[in-house]
C-alpha positions in Angstrom: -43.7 -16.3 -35.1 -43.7 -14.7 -31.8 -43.1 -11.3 -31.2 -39.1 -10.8 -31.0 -37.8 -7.6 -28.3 -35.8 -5.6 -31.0 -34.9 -1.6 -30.6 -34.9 -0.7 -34.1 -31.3 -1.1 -35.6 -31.0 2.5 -35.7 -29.6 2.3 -32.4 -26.6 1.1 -33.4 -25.5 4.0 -34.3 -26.3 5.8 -31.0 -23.7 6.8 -28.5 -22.1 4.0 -26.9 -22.0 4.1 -23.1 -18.6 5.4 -21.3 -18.4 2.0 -19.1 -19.7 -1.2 -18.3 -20.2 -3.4 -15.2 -22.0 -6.2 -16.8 -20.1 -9.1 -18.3 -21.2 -12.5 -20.3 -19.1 -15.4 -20.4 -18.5 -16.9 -23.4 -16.1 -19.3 -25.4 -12.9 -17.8 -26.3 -12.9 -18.8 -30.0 -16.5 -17.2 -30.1 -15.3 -13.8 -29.0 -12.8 -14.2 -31.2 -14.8 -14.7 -34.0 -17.0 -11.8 -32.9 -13.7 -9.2 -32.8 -13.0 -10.3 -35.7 -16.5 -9.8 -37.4 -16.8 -13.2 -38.5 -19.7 -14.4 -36.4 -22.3 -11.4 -34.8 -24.9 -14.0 -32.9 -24.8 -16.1 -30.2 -27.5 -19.1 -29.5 -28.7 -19.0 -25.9 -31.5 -20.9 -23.8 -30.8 -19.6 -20.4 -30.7 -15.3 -19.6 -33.8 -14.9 -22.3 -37.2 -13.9 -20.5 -40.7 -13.2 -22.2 -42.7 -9.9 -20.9 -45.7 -9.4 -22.8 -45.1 -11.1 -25.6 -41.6 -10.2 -26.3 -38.3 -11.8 -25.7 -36.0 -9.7 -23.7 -32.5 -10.3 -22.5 -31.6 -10.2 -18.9 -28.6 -7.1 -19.9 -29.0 -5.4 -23.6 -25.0 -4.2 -23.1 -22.5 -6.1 -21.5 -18.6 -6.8 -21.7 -17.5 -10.2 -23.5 -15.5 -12.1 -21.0 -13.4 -14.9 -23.0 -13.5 -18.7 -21.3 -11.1 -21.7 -22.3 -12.1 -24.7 -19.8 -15.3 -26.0 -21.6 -14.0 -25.0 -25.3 -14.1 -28.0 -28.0 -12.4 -28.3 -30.6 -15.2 -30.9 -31.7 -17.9 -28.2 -31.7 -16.5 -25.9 -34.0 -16.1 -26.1 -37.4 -12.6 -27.2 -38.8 -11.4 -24.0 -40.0 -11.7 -22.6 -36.4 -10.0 -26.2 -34.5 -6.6 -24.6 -34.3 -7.1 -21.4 -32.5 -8.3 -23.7 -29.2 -5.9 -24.8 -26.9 -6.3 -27.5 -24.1 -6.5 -25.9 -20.6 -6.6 -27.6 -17.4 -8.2 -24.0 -15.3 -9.2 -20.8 -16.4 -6.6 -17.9 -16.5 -5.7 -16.0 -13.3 -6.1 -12.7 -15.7 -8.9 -12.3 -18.5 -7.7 -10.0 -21.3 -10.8 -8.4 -22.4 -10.8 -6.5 -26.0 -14.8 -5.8 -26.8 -18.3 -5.5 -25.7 -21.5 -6.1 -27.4 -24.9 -4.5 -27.6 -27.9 -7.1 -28.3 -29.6 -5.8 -31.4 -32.6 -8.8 -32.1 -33.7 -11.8 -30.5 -35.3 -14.8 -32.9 -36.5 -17.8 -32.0 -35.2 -20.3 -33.4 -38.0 -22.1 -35.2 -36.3 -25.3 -36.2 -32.9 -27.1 -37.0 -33.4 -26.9 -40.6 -34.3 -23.1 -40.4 -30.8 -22.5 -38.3 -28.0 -24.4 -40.5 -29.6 -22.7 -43.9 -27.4 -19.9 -41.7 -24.3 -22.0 -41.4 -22.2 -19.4 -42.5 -22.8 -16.9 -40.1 -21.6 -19.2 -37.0 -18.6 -21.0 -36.3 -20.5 -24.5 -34.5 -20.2 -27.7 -36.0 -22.6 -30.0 -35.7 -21.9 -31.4 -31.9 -22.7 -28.2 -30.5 -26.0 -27.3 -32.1 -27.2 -31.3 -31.4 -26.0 -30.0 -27.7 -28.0 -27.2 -28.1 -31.7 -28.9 -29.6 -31.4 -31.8 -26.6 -30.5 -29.2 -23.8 -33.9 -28.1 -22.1 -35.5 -30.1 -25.3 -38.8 -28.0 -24.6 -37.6 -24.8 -24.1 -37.4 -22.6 -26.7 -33.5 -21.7 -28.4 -33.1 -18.1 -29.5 -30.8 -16.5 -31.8 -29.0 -13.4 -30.4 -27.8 -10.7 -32.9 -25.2 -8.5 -31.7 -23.1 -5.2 -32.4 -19.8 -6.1 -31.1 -17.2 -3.5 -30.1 -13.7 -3.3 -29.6 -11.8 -1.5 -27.1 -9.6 1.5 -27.9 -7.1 -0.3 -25.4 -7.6 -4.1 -24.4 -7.5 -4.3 -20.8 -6.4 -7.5 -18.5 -8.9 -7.9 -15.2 -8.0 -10.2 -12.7 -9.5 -13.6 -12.6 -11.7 -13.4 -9.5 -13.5 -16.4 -8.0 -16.9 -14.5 -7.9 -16.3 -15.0 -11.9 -16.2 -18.9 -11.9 -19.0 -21.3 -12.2 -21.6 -22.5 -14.5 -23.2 -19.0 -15.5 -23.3 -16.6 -17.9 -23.8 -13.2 -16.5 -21.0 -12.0 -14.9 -21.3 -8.5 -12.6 -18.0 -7.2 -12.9 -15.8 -5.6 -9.5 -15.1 -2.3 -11.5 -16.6 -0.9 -14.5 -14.9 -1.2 -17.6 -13.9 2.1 -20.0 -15.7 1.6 -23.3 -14.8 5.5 -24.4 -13.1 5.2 -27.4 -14.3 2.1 -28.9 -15.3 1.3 -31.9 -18.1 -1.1 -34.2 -16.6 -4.1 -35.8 -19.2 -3.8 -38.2 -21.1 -1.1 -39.4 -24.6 -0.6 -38.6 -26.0 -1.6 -42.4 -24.3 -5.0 -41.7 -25.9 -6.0 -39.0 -29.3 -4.8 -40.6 -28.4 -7.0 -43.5 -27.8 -9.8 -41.3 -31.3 -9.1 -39.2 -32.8 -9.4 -42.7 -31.5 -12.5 -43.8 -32.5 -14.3 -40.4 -35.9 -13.3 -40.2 -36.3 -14.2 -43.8 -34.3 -17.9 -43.0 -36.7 -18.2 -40.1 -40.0 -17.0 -41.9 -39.6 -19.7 -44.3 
């Protein structure tokens, strides 16, 4: 297996940083799930890039923006269907409660290797067959994440630099992280690093 960029997990337990300017779009059921400490990966093709062997991501911190235009309630598993509405346009306001530090990145090594951890994501089966034929020869990596929450959500205004078909997000003003706090605790998340390299080793 290829080398994987990973800090040691220690660093979990490091200060956080006072703000953030950086955000990452992602689904709103996926944040969700990350608040809430069910889910603590994403699965990404694009914003991964390989220096000298290891995989690095474009921004190790950033703030989780929630999106609700491309959500399906087909690519989720059925427990999660109900907490997706249909929207015709993004919000004018984005209600923002957390931000995540990147922890590991795997490669994924095959399709079998990811659903023996089909408990630890909330994608049914359309997303990850999205997932496999997207880019079918680039590699798909596993992100593991420490996700915060904010001591008090805050509600940014929608702005048209935010919209489009990207992930990273630079932010118009930095957003307060004093005061938050891990969803999980940093043994968790070791746990969880140990399980995936031990589902992908196999």
């Amino acid at each position: 297996m290829a080398a994987m960029k990973a800090d040691s997990i220690e660093q979990s337990v490091t200060p956080p940083p006072t703000a953030l300017s950086m955000g990452l779009k992602e689904w709103a059921i996926v944040c969700l799930a990350l608040e809430q400490g069910q889910q603590a990966v994403l699965l990404r093709k694009g914003g991964i890039y390989e220096a000298a062997g290891e995989f690095e991501l474009e921004h190790r911190e950033f703030v989780l923006l929630p999106t609700y235009l491309h959500q399906k309630a087909a690519s989720v598993k059925p427990s999660w269907r109900s907490h997706i509405s249909t929207v015709a346009t993004e919000p004018d306001q984005i209600l923002v409660k957390s931000w995540a530090r990147m922890e590991h990145i795997f490669p994924v090594p095959s399709r079998t290797a990811l659903e023996a951890l089909d408990d630890l994501y909330l994608w049914d089966k359309p997303l990850l067959d999205m997932r496999f034929a997207y880019r079918p020869n680039s590699p798909l990596y596993l992100i593991l994440l420490q996700t915060f929450l904010l001591a008090t959500p805050t509600t940014i205004v929608n702005h048209p630099a935010y919209a489009g078909c990207k992930s990273w997000v630079p932010l118009l003003a930095k957003l307060d992280l004093r005061g938050s706090v891990p969803v999980l605790p940093p043994a968790k998340i070791k746990q969880l690093s140990e399980r995936i390299q031990m589902a992908f080793a196999a």
